[in-house]
C-alpha positions as a printed NumPy array, in Angstrom:
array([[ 82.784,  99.925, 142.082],
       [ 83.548, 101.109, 145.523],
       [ 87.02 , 100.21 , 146.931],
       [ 87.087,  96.802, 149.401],
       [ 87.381,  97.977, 152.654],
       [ 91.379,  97.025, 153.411],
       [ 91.8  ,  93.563, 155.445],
       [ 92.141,  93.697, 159.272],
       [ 95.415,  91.311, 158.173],
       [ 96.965,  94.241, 156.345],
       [100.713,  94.546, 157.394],
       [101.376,  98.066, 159.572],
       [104.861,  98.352, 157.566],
       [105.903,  97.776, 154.471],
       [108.433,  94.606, 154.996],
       [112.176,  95.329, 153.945],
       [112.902,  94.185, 150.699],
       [115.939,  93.017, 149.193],
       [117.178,  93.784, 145.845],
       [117.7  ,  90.942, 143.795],
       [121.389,  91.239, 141.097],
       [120.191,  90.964, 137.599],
       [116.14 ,  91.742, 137.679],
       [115.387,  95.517, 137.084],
       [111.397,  96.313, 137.153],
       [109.562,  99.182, 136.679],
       [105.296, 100.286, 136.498],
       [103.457, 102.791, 135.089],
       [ 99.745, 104.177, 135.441],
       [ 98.827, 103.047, 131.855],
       [ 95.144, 102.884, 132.194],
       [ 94.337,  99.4  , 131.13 ],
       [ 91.469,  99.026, 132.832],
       [ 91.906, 101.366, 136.413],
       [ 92.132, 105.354, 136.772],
       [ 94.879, 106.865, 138.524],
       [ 97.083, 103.841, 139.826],
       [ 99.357, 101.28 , 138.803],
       [ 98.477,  98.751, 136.578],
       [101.333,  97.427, 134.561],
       [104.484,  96.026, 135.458],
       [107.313,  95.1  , 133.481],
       [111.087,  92.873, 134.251],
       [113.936,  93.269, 133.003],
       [116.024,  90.218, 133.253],
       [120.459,  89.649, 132.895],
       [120.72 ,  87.084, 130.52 ],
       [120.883,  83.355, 130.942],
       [117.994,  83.53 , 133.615],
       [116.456,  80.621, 134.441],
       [112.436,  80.76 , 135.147],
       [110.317,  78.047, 136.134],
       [106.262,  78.127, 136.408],
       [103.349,  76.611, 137.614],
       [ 99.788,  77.614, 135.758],
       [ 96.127,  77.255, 135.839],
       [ 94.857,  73.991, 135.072],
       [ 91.261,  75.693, 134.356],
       [ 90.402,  74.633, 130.59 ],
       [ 89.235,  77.948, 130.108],
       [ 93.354,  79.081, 130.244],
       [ 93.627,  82.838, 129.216],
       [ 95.806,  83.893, 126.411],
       [ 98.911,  84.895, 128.345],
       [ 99.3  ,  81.382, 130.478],
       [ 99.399,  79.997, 127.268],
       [102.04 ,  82.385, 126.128],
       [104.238,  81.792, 128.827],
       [104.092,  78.339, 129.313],
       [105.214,  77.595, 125.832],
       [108.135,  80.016, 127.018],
       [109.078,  77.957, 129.761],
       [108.699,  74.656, 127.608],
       [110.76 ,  76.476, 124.888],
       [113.588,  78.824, 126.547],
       [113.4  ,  78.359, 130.624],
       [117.033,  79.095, 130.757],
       [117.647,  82.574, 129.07 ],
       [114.192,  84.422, 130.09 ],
       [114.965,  88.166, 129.114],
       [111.636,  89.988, 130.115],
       [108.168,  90.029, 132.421],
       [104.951,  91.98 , 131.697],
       [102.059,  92.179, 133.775],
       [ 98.668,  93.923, 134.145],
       [ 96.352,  94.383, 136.3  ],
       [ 92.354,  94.747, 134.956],
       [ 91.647,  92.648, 132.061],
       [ 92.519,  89.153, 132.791],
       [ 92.817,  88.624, 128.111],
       [ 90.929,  85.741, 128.886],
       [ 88.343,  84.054, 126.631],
       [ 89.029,  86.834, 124.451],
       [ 89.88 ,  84.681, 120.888],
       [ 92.404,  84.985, 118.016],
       [ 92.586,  88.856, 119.057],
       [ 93.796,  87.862, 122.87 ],
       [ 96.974,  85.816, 121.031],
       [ 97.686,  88.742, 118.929],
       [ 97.68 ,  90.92 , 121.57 ],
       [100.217,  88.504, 123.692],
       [102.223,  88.694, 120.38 ],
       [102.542,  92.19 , 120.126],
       [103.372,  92.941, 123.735],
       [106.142,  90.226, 123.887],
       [107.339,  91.894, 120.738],
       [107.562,  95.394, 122.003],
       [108.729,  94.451, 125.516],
       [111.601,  92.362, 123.709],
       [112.44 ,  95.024, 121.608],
       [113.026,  97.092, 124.462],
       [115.352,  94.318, 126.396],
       [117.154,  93.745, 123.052],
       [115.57 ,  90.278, 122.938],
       [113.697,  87.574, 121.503],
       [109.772,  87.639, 121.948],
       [110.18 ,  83.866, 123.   ],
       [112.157,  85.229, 125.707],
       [109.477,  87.251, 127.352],
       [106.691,  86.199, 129.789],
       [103.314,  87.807, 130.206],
       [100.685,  87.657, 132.921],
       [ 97.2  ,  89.108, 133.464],
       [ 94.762,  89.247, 135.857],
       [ 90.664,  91.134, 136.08 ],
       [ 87.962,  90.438, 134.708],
       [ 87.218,  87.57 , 131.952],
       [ 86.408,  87.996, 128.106],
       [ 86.929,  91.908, 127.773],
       [ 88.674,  92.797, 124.363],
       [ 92.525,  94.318, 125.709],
       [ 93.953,  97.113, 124.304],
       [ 97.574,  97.054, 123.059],
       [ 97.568, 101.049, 122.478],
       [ 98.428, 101.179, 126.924],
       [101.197,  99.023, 126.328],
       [102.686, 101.158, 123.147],
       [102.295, 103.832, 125.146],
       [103.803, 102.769, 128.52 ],
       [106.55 ,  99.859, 128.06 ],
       [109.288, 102.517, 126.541],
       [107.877, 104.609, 129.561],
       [108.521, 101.723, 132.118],
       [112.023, 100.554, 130.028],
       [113.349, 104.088, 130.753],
       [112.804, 103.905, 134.627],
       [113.405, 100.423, 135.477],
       [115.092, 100.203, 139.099],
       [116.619,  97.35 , 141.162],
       [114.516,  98.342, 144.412],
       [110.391,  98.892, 142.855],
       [109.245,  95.719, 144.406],
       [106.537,  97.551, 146.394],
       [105.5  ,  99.344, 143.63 ],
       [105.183,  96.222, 141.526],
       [103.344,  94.11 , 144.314],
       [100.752,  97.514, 144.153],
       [100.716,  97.23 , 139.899],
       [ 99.295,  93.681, 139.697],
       [ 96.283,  94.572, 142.707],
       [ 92.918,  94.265, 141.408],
       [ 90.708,  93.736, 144.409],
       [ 93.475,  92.915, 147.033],
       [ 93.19 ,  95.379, 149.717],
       [ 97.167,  95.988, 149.874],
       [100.348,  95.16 , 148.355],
       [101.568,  91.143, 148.947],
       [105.664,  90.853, 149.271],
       [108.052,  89.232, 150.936],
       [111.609,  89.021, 151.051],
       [114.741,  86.607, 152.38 ],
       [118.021,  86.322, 152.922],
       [119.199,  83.025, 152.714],
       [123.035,  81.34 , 151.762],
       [123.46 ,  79.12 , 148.375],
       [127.145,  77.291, 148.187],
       [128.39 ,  79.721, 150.282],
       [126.969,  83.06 , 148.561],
       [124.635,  85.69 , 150.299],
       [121.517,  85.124, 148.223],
       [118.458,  86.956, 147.936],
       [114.989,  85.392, 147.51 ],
       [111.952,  88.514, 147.125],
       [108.507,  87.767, 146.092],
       [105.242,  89.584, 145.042],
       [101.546,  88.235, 144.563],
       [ 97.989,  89.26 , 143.969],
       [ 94.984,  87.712, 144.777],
       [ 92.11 ,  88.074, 146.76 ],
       [ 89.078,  85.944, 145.452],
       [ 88.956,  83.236, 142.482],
       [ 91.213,  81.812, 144.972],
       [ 91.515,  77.765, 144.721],
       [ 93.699,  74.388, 144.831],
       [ 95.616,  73.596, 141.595],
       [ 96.885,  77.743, 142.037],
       [ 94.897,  79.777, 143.314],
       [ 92.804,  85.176, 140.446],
       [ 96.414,  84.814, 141.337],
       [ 99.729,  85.648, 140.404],
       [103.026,  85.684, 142.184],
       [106.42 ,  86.547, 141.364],
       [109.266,  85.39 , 142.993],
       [113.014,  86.388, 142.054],
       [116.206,  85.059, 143.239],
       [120.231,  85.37 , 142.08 ],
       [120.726,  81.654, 142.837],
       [122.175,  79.779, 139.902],
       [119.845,  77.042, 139.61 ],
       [119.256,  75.001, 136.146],
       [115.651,  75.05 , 134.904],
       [114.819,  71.712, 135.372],
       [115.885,  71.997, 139.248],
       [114.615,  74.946, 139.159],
       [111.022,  74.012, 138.143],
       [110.987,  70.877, 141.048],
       [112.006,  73.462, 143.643],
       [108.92 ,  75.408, 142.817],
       [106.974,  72.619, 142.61 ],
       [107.353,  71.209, 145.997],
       [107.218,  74.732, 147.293],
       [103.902,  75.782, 145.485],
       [102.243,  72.453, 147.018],
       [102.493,  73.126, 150.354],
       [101.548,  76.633, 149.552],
       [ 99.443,  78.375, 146.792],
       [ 98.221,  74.557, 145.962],
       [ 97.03 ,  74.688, 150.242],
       [ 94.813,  77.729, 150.094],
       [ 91.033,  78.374, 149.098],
       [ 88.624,  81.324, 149.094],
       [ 85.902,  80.623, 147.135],
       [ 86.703,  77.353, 145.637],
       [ 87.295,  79.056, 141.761],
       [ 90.488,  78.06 , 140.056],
       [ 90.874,  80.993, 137.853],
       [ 91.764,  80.878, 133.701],
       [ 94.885,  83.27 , 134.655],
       [ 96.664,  81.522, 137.694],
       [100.177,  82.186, 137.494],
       [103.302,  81.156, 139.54 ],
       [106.866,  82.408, 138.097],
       [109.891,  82.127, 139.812],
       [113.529,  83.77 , 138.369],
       [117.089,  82.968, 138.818],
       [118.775,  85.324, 137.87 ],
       [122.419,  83.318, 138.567],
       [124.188,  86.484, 140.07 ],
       [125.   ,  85.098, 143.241],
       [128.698,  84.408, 142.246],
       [128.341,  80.609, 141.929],
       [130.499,  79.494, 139.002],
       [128.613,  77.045, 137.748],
       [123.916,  76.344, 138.076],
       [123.199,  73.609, 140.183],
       [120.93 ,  71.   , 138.253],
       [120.154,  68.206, 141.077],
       [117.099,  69.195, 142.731],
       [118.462,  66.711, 146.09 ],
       [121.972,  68.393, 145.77 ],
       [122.573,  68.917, 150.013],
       [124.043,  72.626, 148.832],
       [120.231,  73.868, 148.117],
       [119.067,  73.042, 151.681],
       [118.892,  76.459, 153.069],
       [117.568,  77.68 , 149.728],
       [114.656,  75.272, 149.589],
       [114.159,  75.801, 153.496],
       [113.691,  79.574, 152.522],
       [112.001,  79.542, 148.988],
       [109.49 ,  77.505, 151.142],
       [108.787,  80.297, 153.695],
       [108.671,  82.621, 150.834],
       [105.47 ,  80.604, 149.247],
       [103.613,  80.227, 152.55 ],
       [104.095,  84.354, 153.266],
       [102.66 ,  84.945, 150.091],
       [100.015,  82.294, 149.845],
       [ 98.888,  83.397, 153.325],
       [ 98.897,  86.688, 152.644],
       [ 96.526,  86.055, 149.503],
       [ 94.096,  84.028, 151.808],
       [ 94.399,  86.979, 154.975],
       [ 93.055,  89.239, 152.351],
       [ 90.573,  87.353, 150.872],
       [ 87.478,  89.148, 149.468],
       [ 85.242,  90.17 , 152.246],
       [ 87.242,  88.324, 154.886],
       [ 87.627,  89.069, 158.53 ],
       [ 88.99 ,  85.559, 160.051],
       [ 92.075,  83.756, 158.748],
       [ 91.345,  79.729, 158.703],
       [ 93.225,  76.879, 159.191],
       [ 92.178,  73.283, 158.469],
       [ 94.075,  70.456, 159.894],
       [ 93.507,  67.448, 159.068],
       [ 95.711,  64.51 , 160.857],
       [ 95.914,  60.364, 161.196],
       [ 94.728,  59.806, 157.59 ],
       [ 95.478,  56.899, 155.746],
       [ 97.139,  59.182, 152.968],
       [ 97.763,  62.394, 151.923],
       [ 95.271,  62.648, 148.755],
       [ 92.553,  61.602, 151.621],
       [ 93.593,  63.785, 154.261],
       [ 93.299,  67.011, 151.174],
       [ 90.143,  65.939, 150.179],
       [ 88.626,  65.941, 153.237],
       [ 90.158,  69.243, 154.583],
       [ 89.356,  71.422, 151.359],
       [ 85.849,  69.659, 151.776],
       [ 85.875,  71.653, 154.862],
       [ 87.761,  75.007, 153.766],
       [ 85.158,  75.446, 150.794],
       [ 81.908,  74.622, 152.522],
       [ 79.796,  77.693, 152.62 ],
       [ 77.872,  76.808, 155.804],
       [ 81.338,  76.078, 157.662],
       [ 82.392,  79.472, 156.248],
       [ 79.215,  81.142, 157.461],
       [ 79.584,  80.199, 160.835],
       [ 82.995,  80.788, 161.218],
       [ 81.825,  84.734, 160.041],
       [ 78.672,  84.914, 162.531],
       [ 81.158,  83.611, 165.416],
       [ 79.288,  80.487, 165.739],
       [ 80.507,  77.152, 166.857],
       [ 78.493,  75.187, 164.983],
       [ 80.637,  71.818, 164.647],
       [ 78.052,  69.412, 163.169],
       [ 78.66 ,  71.699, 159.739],
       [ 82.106,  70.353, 160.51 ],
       [ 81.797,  67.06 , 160.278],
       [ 79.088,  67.482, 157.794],
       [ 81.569,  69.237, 155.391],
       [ 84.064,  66.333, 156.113],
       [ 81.962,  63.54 , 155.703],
       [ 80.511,  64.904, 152.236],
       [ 84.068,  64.486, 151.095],
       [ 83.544,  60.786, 150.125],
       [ 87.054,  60.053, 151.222],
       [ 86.394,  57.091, 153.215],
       [ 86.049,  58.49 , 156.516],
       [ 84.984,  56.547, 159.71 ],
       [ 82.625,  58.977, 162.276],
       [ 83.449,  56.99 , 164.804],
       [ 87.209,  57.305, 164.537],
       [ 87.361,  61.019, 164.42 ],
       [ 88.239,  63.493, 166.94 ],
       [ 87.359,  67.072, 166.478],
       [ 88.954,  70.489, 167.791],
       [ 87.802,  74.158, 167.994],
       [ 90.721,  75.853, 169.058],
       [ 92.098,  73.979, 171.959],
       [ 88.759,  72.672, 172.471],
       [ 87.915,  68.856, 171.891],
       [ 84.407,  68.826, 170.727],
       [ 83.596,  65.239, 169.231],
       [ 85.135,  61.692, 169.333],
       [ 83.838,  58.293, 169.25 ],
       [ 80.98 ,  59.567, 167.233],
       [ 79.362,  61.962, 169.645],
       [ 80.036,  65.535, 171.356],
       [ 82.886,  64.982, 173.63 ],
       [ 81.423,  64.536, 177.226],
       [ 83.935,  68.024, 178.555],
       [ 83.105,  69.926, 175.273],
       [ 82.553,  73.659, 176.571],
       [ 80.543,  75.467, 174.101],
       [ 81.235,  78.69 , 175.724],
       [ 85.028,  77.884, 175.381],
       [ 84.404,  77.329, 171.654],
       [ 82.578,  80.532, 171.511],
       [ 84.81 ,  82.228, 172.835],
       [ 87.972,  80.825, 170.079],
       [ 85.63 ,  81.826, 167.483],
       [ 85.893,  85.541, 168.751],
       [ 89.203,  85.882, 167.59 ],
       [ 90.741,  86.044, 164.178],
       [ 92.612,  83.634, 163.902],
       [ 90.662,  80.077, 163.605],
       [ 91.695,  76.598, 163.854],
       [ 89.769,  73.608, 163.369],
       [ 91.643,  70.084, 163.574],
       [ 90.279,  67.477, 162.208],
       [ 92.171,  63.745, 163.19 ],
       [ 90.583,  60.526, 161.315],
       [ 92.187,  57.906, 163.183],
       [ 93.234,  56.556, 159.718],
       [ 97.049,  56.231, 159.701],
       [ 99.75 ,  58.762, 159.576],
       [ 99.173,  61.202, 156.528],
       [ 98.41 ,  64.635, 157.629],
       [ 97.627,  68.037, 155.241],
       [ 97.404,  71.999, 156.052],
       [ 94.934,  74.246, 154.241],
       [ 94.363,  77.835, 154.886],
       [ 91.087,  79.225, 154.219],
       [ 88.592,  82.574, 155.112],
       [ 85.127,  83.543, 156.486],
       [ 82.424,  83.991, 154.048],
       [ 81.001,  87.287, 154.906],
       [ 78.423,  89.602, 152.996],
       [ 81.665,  91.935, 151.673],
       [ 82.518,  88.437, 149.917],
       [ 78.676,  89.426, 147.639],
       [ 79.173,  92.994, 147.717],
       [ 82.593,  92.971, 146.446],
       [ 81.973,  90.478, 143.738],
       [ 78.312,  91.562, 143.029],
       [ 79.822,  94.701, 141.432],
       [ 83.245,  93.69 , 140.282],
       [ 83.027,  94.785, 136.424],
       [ 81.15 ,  98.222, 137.378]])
């Protein structure tokens, strides 16, 4: 398999990223499934971390979300340890895929001086390949021996598989007073979906939040975020969302009210975190070339005005056009009228851009197709949807479907 070309959305530099006080990580070139780069990643957590997640809800859920979601249910507040790999997702891979989740837990805990109920795993490529556990053997003591406060680039780079570069992010925000850090990674480039979108991100703080606080701050965050974007419309068996705190910050004691007023600026910040790194995912989407968002306004709820927005974001003949330039609106309205969400034609209004193109049920009499055109030119596409319903609004960010979307995926397991 050739390499994708890399995304016209590809940051110029790499972003400066801040260390976060009590997570060490470290990668190796261990071969799982890729030649000469990255492709494991390993954490090394202070004790009494809290981690909260958010997983796959495919029924086909690989080995390691099951892993690690019986590690948050059992021990979210002393997490010791992350692994991750990159190339064989250990999906649909039977009693051997479990075993193999055992094993690495227990050699990654052995190296942290910890409990294999401590550690999480992750794993992303391709579905129901056998994984070897000889790469891990081999590389974890290698990784444990280099393990650095400042490899975040080198981590986001470990968990690629077809992403055309590295996804990170970091913050500097204030928690009761304390400088704290907030510093993310992610992967993902197609598989991408609602309900996470293959993807995995990692995001690591040195707040001192409690787990259960800590697991309805990622919650609202991820829904405005990884649970707003679409490539493809495949929600992958491996979907992962992790987020750390560390409690290094200086606070003397984990805050455990998710409303508590002190975690304003935190949740303000975690937030912009989510939406970096879930647009980032969707700006390097498999074969994309325009970055899409969907706004949907005036409907009579929220679950209405999602349904009819991802109704647009995953419609292949919406997607098309947006690739071949083309302002083809009645694909618009098709793709939000196919929604079955209730919608009344004659109450919606439709923009391209800046461009009103529809409302009362027809083109708009000053619609300027050659002003439409001309938005579609550009990279950056917005189409605004409002269905005179009520007050309920949604964001989703999607891509172009373009033939590098086939040729990538055509070829992924060669």
């Amino acid at each position: 398999m050739s390499a994708p070309l890399r995304s016209p959305f590809a940051p110029k530099f790499v972003p400066n990223l801040y260390p976060v006080p009590g997570v060490e990580l470290g990668t190796a070139a261990a071969n799982v499934k890729y030649k000469g780069r990255r492709d494991l990643l390993m954490a090394f957590f202070q004790p009494n971390t809290a981690a909260a997640g958010v997983f796959t809800v495919n029924e086909a859920t690989a080995a390691p979300v099951l892993w690690s979601r019986r590690v948050i249910e059992t021990t979210p507040s002393d997490v010791r340890a992350l692994v991750v790999n990159a190339g064989n997702a250990n999906a649909f891979t039977g009693m051997r895929g479990h075993k193999i989740c055992a094993d690495v837990a227990a050699e990654a805990a052995r190296l942290a001086g910890a409990d294999p109920a401590k550690v999480l795993l992750a794993s992303t490529g391709v579905i129901g390949e056998p994984m070897a556990l000889a790469p891990f053997k081999t590389y974890l003591p290698r990784i444990s021996e280099g393990l650095s406060a400042s490899l975040y680039k080198d981590a986001a780079e470990a968990i690629m598989t077809t992403d055309t570069y590295p996804k990170m992010v970091s913050r500097l925000t204030k928690l009761d007073g304390h400088v704290t850090p907030i510093t993310g990674i992610a992967k993902g480039s197609g598989m991408i979906a609602p309900n996470m979108a293959t993807m995995l991100a990692f995001v690591f703080t040195s707040a001192a939040i409690a787990p259960v606080c800590l697991d309805a701050l990622l919650r609202e965050a991820v829904d405005s975020s990884f649970h707003a974007i679409t490539v493809d419309s495949d929600t992958s068996t491996n979907d992962t969302v992790l987020l750390f705190a560390t409690g290094a910050n200086g606070q003397e004691t984990p805050i455990d009210d998710p409303s508590d007023r002190r975690l304003d600026e935190f949740r303000k910040a975690l937030g912009e975190i989510m939406i970096d790194l879930a647009q980032q995912v969707i700006k390097d989407g498999e074969g994309a070339r325009k970055f899409v968002t969907v706004m949907v306004e005036a409907a009579r709820d929220t679950a209405t005005a999602r349904a009819v927005g991802f109704s647009i974001a995953n419609s292949p003949l919406v997607k098309t056009a947006i690739a071949g330039e083309d302002p083809n609106w009645g694909r618009i309205i098709m793709a939000a009228g196919k929604a079955g969400a209730g919608i009344d034609p004659d109450a919606l209004k439709l923009w391209i851009g800046p461009n009103l193109v529809a409302k009362g049920g027809a083109v708009h009499s000053r619609y300027s197709e050659e002003k439409a055109a001309e938005h579609m030119k550009g990279q950056d596409i917005l189409l605004r949807l409002d269905l005179g319903q009520g007050d309920a609004a949604t964001t989703v960010w999607t891509t172009d479907l373009t033939h590098g979307y086939i040729d990538i995926n055509a070829d992924y397991r060669s």
